[in-house]
N, C-alpha and C positions, 0 to 999 in steps of 0.2 A: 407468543413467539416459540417457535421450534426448537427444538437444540437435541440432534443428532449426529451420535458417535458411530462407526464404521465397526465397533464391534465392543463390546461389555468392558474389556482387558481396560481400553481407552477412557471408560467413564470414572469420574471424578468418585473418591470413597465418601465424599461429601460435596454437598452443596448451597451455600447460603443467601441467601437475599436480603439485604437490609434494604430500609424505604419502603417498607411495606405496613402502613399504620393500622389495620385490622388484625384478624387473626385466625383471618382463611390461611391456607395454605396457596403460597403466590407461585405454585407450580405442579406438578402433577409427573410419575416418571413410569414410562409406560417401553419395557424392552432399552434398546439402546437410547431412547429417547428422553428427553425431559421437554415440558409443554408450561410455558409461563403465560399468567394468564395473559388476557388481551387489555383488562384495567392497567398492566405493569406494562407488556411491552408489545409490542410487531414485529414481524421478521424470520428470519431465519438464520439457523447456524447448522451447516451441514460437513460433514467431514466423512470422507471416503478413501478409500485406498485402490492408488492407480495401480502398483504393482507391490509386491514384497517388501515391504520398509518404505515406503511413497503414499505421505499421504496429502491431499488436497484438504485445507478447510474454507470455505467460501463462506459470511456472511454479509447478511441486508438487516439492519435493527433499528428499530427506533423507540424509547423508552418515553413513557408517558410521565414519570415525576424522576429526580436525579436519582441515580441507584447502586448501591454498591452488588457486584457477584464476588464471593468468596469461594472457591475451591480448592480443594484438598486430595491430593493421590499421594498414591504408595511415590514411596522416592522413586525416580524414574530419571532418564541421563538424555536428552533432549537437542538436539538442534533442527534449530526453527527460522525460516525465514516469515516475516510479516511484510506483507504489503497495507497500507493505508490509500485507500480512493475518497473517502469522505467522512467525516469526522475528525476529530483528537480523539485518540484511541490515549487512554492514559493507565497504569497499571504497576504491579509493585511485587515482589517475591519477601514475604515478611519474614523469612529467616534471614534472608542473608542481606538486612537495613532497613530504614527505610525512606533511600531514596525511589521517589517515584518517576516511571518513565513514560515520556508523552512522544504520539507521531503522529506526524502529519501528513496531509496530503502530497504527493511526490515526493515520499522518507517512506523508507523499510527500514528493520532493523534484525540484527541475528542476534537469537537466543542462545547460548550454550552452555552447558554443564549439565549439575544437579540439582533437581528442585521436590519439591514437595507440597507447593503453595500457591497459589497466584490470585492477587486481588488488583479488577479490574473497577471503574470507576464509570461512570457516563453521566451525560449531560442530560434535561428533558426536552423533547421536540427536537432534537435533532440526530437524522440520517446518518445512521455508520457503515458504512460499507468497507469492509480488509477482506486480505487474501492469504490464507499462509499456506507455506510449506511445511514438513515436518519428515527427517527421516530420521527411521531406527540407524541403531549404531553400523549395522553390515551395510548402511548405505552412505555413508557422512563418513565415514573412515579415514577411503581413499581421501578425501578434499582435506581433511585436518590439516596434512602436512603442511600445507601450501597455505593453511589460511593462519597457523600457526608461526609459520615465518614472517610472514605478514604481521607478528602481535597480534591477530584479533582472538586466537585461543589460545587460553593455558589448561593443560592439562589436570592441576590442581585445583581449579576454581570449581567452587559451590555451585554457583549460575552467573551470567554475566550477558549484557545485554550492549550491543553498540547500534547507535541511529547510523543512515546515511543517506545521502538525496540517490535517486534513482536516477538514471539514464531516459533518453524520449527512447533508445531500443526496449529497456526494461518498463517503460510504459506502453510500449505497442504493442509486447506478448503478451503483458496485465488485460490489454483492452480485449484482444483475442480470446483470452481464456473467457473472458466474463460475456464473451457474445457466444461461445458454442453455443446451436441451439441444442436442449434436450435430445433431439429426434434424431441428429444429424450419426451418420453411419460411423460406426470405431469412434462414436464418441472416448469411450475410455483412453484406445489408441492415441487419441489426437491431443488430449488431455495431458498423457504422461508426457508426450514428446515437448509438447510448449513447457511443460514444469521444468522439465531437466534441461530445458535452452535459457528458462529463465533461472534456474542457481548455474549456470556457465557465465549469465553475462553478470548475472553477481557477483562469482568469482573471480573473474578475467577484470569487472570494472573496479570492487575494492582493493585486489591483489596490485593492480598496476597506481590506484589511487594512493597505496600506502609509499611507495616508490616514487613518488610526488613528493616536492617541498613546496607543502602550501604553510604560509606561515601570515594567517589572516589572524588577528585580535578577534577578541571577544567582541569588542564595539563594533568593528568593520564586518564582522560576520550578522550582529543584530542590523546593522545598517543594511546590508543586504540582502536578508532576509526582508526587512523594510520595504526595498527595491522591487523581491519577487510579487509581495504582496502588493505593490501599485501598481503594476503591469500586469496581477492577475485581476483588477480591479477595472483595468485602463487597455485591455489589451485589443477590444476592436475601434478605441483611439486612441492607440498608444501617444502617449510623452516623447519627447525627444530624447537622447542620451542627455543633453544639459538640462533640462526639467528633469528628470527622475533623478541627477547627481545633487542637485540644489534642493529639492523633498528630502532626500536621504544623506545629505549629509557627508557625500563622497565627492572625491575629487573627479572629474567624467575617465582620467587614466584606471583610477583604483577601480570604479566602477565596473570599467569594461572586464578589466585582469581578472577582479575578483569572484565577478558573476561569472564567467566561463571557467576560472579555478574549483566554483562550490558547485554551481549547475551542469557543468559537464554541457556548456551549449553558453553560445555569443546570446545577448538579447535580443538580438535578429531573430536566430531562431529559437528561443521562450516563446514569440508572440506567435510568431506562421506556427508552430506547434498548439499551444491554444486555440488559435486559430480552428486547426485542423481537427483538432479535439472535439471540437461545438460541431463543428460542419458532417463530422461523422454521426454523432448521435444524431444530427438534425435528419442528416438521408437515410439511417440504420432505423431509428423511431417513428420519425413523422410522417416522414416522404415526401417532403417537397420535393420540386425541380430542381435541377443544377444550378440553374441561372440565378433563381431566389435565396440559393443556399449561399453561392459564392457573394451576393447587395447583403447578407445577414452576416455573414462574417466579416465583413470590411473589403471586399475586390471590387472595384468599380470593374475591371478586366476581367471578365468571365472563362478564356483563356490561361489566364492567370491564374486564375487558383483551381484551374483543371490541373497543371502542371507540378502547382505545389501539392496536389492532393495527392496524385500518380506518385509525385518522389515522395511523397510521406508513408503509403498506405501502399505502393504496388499495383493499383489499379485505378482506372478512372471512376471517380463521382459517380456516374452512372451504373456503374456496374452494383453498385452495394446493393445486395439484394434486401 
C-alpha cells in the first residue's frame, strides 16, 4: 500500500505498525512516500494540495491481518473534514483520552484543534474507502466563527472530534470527486471547486442542524440506526413503513419523524437514493443497458427510473459515460 504526502512538512516525525509478527520492516519511505508491504496491506493513500491551504486525502486500503498505524507530528493546529464510503474507519488522539472514534458509511466527522498523535485501528479483509479535507489555518478561519456559534468549536480545545450523518447533496459531490477521471482537463480546477461546495454544504447542513430541536434518546437513535441498516439490507425490496417499525422497535409515527430528523431524507427517499447509488455504479462500471439497469434496481417501469435517475444525477441513464 502507498501512502503519499503532498510534501515532507506534512509527513508524520514517526510511523508505527503493530501486527506485524516478523521482523522485516513492514514498510519502506522513499521521498514523500511510505510503501507497506503487500503481505500487510493494498491500496492507497494519496494526499495533494488543490490550492494554498487545500488539501484533498483520498484513500482505497485493505489490510490483510488486523493492524494498528501509529503516528506522530510536531504539534500542528488542524481542521479536517472526513468522509467514510466503506468501512468503520475507527481511531483515537492519545493525549487528549482515550476515547475511541468510529464512522461509518454516510457519517463524516470534523476534526479540530491540537494534536500531535493519532492511532488508527482496521479490520482484516475489509475495503476502506474515506475522503478528507484538510485546511491550514488561513483557510478555516473565516468558517470558525459560524461553526463556533454553532458549539461545534472552542477555541481552547486540545483536539475534538464530532460524527454526523451526511446529506444525499453531500453524497452526490463525494461520488463526483471519486469518479474524476485522472485524464479529464483542470482536473485540479474541478477538484478544488467540488471540495469547497462540499465544506459549504457541511456548513450550511451542520450550522442549520444545530438550530434543530432534535431530541431523540439514545435507544430511539440505536433503533434507527437499526431501521437504516434494514433498508440498506432490504432496499431493492424494501419493507413496508409497518414492517421496518415492528423490526425496530418504533412506533410507524416515531419512525417516520425520526429517520427524516437523523437522515436528513423521508425513507422514500433512503431507498430511490440507494436505489440510484447501485444504478450509477452499474452504468459508470459495467455498462449495461438502461433497461437491464432500471429490472436490477427494482423499476418494473423503465420510464420510471429514467425520471428518478435525471432528478437524482441531472442527467439521463444513458448519458453516463
Amino acid at each position: 500500500m502507498l501512502i503519499q504526502w503532498s510534501a515532507p512538512e506534512y509527513m508524520p516525525r514517526s510511523f508505527l505498525v503493530s501486527g506485524v509478527s516478523d521482523n522485516k520492516k513492514p514498510f519502506k519511505q522513499t521521498g514523500n512516500c511510505l510503501e507497506l508491504t503487500k503481505q500487510l496491506a493494498n491500496g492507497f493513500v494519496n494526499m495533494q494540495e488543490l490550492s494554498k491551504g487545500l488539501f484533498l486525502v483520498q484513500s482505497e486500503m485493505s489490510f490483510n491481518k488486523e493492524t494498528e498505524l501509529c503516528e506522530e507530528y510536531f504539534e500542528r493546529k488542524i481542521f479536517q473534514l472526513s468522509f467514510c464510503m466503506n468501512g468503520i474507519c475507527e481511531w483515537n488522539y492519545r493525549e487528549a483520552g482515550v476515547e475511541n472514534y468510529r464512522l461509518s458509511p454516510t457519517e463524516c466527522s470534523l476534526q479540530w484543534g491540537t494534536f500531535s498523535r493519532c492511532v488508527s485501528y482496521f479490520g482484516s479483509k475489509q475495503p476502506y474507502r474515506t475522503l478528507s479535507i484538510s485546511l491550514e489555518q488561513e483557510r478555516f478561519f473565516p468558517l470558525a466563527e459560524d461553526l463556533e456559534a454553532a458549539h461545534l468549536l472552542r477555541w481552547d480545545s486540545k483536539i475534538c472530534t464530532h460524527v454526523f450523518q451526511t446529506t444525499p447533496e453531500i453524497r452526490l459531490v463525494l461520488q463526483q470527486l471519486l469518479d474524476c477521471p485522472p485524464e479529464r482537463k483542470l482536473r485540479k480546477l474541478y477538484l478544488e471547486g467540488k471540495v469547497l461546495e462540499l465544506v459549504s454544504l457541511f456548513c450550511d447542513g451542520v450550522i442549520d442542524g444545530q438550530k434543530k430541536d432534535k431530541e431523540i434518546s439514545k435507544e430511539d437513535y440505536r433503533c434507527l440506526m437499526n431501521a437504516r441498516e434494514l433498508i440498506d439490507n432490504r432496499f431493492l425490496h424494501p419493507l413496508t413503513i409497518a414492517q421496518i417499525a415492528e423490526q425496530c422497535f418504533l412506533s410507524e409515527t416515531k419512525l417516520k419523524q425520526g429517520f427524516k430528523s437523523c437522515f436528513n431524507c423521508t425513507i422514500y427517499e433512503y431507498i430511490v437514493e440507494k436505489r440510484m447509488e447501485l444504478a450509477y455504479r452499474l452504468l459508470h462500471n459495467e455498462k449495461y443497458k438502461v433497461k437491464d439497469v432500471a429490472w436490477m434496481v427494482g423499476y418494473s417501469n423503465a420510464s420510471h427510473f429514467i425520471d428518478a435517475f435525471k432528478k437524482r444525477y441531472g442527467i439521463k441513464p444513458g448519458e453516463i459515460g
